[in-house]
C-alpha positions as CSV (number, residue, x, y, z in Angstrom):
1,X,-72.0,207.1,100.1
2,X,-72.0,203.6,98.4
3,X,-71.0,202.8,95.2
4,X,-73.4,200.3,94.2
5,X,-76.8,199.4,94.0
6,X,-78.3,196.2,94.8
7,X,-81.2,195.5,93.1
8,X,-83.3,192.4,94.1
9,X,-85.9,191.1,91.8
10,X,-88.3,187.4,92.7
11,X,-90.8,185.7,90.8
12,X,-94.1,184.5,91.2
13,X,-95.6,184.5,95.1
14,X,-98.9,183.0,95.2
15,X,-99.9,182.6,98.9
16,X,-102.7,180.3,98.2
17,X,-103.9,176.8,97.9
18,X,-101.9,174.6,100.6
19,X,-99.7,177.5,101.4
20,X,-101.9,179.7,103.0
21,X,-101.9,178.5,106.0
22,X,-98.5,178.3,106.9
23,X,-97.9,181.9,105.2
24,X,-100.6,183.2,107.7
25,X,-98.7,181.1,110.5
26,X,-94.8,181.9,109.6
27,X,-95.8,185.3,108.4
28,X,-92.1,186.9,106.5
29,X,-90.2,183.8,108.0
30,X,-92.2,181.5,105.4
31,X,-89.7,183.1,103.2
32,X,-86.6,181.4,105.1
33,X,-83.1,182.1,104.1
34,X,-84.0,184.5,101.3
35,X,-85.1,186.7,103.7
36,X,-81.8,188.7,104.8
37,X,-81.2,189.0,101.2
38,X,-84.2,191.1,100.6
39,X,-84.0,192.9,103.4
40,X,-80.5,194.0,102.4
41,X,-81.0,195.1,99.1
42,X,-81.7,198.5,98.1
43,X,-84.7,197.8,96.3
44,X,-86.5,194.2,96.6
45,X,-89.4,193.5,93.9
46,X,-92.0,190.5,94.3
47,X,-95.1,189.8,92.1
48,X,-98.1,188.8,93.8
49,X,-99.6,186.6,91.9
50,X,-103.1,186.4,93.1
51,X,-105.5,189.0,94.8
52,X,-105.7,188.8,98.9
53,X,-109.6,188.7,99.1
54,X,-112.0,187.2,101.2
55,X,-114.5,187.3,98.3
56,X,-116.3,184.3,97.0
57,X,-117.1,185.8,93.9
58,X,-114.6,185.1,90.5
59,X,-114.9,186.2,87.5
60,X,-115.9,184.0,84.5
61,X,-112.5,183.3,82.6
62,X,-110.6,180.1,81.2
63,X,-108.2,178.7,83.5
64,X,-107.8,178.3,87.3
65,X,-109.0,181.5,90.1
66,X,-106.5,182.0,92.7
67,X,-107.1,183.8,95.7
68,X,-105.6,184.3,99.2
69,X,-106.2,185.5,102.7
70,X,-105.3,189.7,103.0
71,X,-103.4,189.2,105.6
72,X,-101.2,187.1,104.2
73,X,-99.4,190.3,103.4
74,X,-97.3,190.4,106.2
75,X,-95.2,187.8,104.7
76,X,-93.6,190.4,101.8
77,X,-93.6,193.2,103.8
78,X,-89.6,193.3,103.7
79,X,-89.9,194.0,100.0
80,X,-89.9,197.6,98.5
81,X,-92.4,197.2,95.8
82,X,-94.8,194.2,94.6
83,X,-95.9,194.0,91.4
84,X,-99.5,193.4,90.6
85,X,-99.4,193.1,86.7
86,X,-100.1,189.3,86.1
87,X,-102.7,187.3,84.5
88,X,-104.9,186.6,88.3
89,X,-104.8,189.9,89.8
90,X,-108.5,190.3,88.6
91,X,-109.6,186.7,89.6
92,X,-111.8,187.8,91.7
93,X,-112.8,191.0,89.9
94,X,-112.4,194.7,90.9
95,X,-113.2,193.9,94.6
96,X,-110.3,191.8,95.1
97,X,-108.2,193.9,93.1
98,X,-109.2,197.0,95.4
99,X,-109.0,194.4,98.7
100,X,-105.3,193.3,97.4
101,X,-104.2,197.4,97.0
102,X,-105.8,197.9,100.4
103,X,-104.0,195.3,102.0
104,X,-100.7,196.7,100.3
105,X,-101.2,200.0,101.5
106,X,-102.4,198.7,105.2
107,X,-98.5,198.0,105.7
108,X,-96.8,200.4,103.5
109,X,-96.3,198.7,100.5
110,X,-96.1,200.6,97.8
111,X,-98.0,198.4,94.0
112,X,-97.0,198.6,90.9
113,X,-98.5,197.4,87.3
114,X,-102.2,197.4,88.9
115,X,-104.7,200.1,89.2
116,X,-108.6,201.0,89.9
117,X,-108.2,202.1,86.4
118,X,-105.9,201.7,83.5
119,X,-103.9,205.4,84.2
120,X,-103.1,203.9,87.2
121,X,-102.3,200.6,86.5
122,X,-99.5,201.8,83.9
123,X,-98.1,204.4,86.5
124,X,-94.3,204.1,87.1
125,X,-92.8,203.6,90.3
126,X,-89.6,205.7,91.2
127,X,-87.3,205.5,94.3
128,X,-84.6,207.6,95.4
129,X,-81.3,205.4,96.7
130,X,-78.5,207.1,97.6
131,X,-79.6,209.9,95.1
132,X,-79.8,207.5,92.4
133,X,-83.8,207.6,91.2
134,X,-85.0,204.0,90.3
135,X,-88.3,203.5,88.0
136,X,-89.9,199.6,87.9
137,X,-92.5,199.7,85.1
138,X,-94.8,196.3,85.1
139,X,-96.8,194.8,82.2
140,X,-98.3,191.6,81.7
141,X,-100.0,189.6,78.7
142,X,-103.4,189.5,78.4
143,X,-105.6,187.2,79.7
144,X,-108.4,187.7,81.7
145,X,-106.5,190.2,84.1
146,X,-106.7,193.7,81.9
147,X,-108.7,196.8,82.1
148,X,-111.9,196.8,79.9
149,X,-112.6,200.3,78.8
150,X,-109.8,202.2,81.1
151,X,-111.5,200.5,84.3
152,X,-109.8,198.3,86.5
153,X,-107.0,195.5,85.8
154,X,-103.0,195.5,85.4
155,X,-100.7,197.2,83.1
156,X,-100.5,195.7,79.3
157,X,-98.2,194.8,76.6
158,X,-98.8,197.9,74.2
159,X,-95.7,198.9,72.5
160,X,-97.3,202.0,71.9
161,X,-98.6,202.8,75.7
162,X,-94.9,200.9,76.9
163,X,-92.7,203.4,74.4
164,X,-94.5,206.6,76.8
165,X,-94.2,204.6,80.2
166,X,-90.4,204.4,79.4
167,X,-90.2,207.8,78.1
168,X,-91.8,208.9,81.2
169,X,-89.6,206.7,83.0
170,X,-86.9,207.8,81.6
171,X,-87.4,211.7,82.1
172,X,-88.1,210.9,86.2
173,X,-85.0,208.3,87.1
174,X,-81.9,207.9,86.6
175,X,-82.4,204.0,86.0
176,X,-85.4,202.5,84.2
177,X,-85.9,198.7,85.2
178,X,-88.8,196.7,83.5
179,X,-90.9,193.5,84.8
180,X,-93.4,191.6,82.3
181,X,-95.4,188.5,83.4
182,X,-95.3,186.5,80.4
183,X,-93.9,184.1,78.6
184,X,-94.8,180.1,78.0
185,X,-95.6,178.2,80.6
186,X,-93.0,175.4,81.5
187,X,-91.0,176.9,78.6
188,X,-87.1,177.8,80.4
189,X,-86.8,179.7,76.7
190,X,-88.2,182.8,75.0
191,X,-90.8,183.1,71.9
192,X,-89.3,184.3,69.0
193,X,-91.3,187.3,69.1
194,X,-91.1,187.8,72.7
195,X,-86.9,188.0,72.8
196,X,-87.2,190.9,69.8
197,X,-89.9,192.8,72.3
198,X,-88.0,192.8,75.2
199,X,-84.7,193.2,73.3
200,X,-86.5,196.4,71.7
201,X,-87.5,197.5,75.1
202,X,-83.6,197.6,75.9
203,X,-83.2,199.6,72.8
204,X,-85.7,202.4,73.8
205,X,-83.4,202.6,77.2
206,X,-84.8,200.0,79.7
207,X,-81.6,199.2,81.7
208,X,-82.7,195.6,82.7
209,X,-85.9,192.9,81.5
210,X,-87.0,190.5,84.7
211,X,-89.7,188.1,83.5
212,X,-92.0,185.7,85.1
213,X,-94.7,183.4,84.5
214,X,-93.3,180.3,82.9
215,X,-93.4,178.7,86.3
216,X,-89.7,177.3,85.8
217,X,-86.0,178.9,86.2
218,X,-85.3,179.8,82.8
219,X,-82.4,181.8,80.8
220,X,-81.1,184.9,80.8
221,X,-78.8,187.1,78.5
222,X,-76.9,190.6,78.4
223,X,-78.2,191.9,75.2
224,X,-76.1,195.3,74.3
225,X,-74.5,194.7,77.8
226,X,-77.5,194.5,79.8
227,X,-79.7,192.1,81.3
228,X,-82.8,190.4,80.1
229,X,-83.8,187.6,82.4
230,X,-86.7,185.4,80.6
231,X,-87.9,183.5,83.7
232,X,-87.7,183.7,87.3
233,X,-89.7,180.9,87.8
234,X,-92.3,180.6,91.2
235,X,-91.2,182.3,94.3
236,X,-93.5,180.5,96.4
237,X,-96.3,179.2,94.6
238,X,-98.2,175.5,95.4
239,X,-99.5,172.8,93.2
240,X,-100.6,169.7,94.3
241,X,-98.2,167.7,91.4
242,X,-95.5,170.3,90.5
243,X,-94.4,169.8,86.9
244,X,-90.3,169.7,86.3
245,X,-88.7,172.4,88.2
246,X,-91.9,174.2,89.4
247,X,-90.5,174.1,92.8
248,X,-87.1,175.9,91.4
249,X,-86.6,179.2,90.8
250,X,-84.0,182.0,91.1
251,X,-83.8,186.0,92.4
252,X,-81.8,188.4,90.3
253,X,-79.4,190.6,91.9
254,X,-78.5,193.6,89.7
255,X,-75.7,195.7,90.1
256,X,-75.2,199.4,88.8
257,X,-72.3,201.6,89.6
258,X,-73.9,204.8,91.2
259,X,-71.2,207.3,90.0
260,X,-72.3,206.5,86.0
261,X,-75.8,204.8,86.6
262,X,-75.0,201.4,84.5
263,X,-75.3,197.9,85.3
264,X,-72.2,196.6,86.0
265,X,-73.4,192.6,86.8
266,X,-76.1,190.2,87.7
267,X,-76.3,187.3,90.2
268,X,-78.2,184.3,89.6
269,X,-79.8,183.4,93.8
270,X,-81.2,179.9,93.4
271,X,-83.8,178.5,95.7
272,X,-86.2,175.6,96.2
273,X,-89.6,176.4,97.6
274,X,-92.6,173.8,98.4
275,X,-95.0,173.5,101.1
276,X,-93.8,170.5,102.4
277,X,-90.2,172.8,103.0
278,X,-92.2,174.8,104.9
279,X,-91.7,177.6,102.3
280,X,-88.5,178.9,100.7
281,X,-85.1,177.5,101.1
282,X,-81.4,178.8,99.5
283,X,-79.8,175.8,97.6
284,X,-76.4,175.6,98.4
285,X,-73.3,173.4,97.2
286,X,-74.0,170.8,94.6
287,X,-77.4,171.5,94.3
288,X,-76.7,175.6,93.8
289,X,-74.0,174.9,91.4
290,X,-76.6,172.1,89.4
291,X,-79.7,174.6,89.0
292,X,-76.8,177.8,88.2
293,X,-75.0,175.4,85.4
294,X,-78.6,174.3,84.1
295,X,-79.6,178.3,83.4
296,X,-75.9,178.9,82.2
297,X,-76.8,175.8,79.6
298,X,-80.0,177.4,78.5
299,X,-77.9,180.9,78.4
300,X,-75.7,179.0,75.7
301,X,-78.1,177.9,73.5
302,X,-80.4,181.0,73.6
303,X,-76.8,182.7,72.3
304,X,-76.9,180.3,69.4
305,X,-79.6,180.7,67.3
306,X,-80.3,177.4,65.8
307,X,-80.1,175.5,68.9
308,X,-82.9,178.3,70.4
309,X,-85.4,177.8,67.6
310,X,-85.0,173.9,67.7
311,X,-86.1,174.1,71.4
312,X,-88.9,176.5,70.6
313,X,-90.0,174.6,67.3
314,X,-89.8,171.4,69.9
315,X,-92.2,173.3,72.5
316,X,-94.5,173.9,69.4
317,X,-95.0,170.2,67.9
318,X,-95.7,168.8,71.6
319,X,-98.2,171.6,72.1
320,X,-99.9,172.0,68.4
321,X,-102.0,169.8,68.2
322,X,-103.9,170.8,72.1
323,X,-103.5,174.4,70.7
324,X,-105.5,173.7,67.6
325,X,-108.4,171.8,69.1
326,X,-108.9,173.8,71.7
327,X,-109.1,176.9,68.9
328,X,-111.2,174.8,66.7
329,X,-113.1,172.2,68.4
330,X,-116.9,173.0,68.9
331,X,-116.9,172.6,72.6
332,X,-114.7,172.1,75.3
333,X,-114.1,168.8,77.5
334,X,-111.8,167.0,79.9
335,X,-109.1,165.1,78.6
336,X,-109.0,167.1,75.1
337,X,-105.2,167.4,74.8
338,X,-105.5,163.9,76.3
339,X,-107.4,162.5,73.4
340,X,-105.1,164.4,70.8
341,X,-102.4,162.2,71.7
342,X,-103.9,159.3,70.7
343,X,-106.4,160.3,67.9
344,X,-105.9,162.6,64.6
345,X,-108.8,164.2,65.8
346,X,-107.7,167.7,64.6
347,X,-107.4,166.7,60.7
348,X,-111.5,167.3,60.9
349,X,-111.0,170.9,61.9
350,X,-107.6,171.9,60.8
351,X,-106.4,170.2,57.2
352,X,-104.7,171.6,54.1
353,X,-108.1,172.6,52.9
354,X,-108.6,175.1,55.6
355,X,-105.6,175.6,57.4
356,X,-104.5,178.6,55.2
357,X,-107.7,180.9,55.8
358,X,-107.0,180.1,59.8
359,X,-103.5,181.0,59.7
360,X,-104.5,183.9,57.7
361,X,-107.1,185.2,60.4
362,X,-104.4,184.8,62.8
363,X,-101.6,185.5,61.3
364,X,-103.1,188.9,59.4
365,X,-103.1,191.9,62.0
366,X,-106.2,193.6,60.6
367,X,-108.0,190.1,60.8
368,X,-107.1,189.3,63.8
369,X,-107.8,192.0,65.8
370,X,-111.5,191.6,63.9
371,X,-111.7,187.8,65.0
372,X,-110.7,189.2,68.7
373,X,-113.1,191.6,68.7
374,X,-116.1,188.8,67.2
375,X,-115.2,186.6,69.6
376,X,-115.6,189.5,72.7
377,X,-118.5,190.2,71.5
378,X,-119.8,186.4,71.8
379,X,-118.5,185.6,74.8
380,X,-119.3,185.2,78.4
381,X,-119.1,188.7,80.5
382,X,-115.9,188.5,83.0
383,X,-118.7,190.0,85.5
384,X,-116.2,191.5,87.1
């Protein structure tokens, strides 16, 4: 019998755009080094972060539609669990959702954090190793990618529905391990709000946080001596003119002791991945010890508390102003955030004389889950 655990956990794989051919072509070997790593571990956890569809349907939302090829598939097949709660699993509506858990379950694989309705999207997965039992709950913000009226989407942020997964959890494994797709994107740090959430989650006995989503490697902590990990960043995941570090990311290996069932440590795997590398690819030397000293530098100043809110309030000014007019402006158009740059454009729609009813409709609970609601209630169907 062993006396650890390994426990593997990857970021975003998106098998689309200009990778889908050569994920259809190198099949599991697209994933290059890493592989033997994940087939090693005990337990190996990927999120697939678009449906595998052949539809030519997507739903009406705000941002990009991803899709890939079903059989694209066989390329995470060494994993032991994928996680489907992210904000495109329902790009192309309940078909692809259905075609993406049918091409899971054609080799094996069991899903997580996704469902044909919302009981089964929030259903915890639990495996036995070495007599150890280990749950993986998965939740993701909402965007366009939830269930509407217990029908068909992933797993929210609910801190009411989360308290009874972990509960549940709890009462079924030995370990309870949780993944949440969310965060800012391009941000290595956490929201304010965001760190207290997932630091709450360790208080209702979570054993370990893995986030992803930002698209960038981003810091990590052990809060009450165990792990929160903010960003992964992209696993293998193209873009035709990456930002900073979208090509970076790192896996997380935990450790528990399988005597006592607790963490015991945490190992930071850094990789580069692009299409033009033919997939993903271990760093090593210099450029492994660069990446790991870059998250152990964001580490440092998430632990100090003045230096982490500088960094967020910095996010937030670069960011306001393309925030505002896009929540303001009467209609939408290329080159917004563009044109918010260069002109004071959102003094018309947000100024002193109005910006404290806003913040009040936003701010206020009870308002804002009103203005939500107006706003559903206005918009486009998701057709879905």
């Amino acid at each position: 019998m062993k006396d650890t655990l390994s426990i593997l956990f990857s970021g975003d794989f998106a098998p689309c755009r200009a990778f889908e051919n050569p994920v259809l072509e190198k099949e599991e070997q697209v994933l290059g080094d890493a592989l033997p790593l994940i087939q090693s571990a005990d337990l190996a956890f990927v999120n697939l972060e678009c449906p595998l569809t052949n539809s030519n349907d997507p739903i009406s939302k705000d941002g990009p539609v991803l899709k890939a090829n079903p059989e694209c598939i066989s390329a995470i097949g060494a994993f032991s669990v994928v996680g489907l709660a992210n904000n495109h699993i329902l790009d192309y509506g309940q078909d692809g959702l259905r075609s993406t858990l049918d091409a899971c379950a054609s080799i094996g694989l069991p899903t997580v954090g996704a469902g044909a309705t919302i009981t089964e999207a929030q259903k915890v997965f639990i495996k036995e190793l070495d007599g150890v039992k280990v749950a993986v709950i998965a939740i993701a913000e909402h965007e366009f990618n939830q269930s509407e009226c217990g029908g068909a989407g992933s797993a929210p942020i609910d801190l009411v529905d989360n308290y009874h997964q972990i509960q549940t959890a709890k009462s079924l494994a030995d370990i309870v391990i949780l993944t949440l797709h969310g965060g800012n994107e391009y941000l290595p740090y956490p929201r304010p709000r965001h760190r207290k959430m997932l630091q709450h989650f360790i208080d209702l006995g979570v054993d370990a946080v893995l986030c992803h989503h930002p698209h960038v490697p981003g810091a990590y902590e052990l809060y009450k001596g165990k792990p929160i990990v903010y960003s992964l960043g992209n696993f293998l995941f193209d873009h035709g003119n990456p930002p900073k570090d979208w090509n970076f990311g790192y896996m997380a290996k935990l450790i528990f002791d399988v005597e006592s069932k607790a963490f015991a440590s945490i190992e930071l795997i850094p990789y580069e991945q692009s299409v033009q590398l033919g997939g993903v690819r271990l760093l090593k030397g210099d450029r492994k010890e660069e990446l790991l000293r870059k998250v152990e530098h964001y580490r440092e100043k998430l632990g100090n508390e003045s230096e982490w809110l500088q960094e967020w309030d910095s996010f937030v000014r670069k960011k306001a102003d393309g925030y505002l007019l896009k929540m303001f402006f009467p209609f939408t158009m290329r080159g917004l955030n563009f044109l918010s740059r260069y002109i004071p454009i959102t003094r018309i729609f947000y100024n002193k004389r109005n910006s404290l009813s806003k913040l009040n409709l936003l701010r206020c609970q009870s308002h804002r889950e009103l203005l939500i609601y107006s706003l559903e209630s206005r918009s486009t169907s998701r057709n879905d």
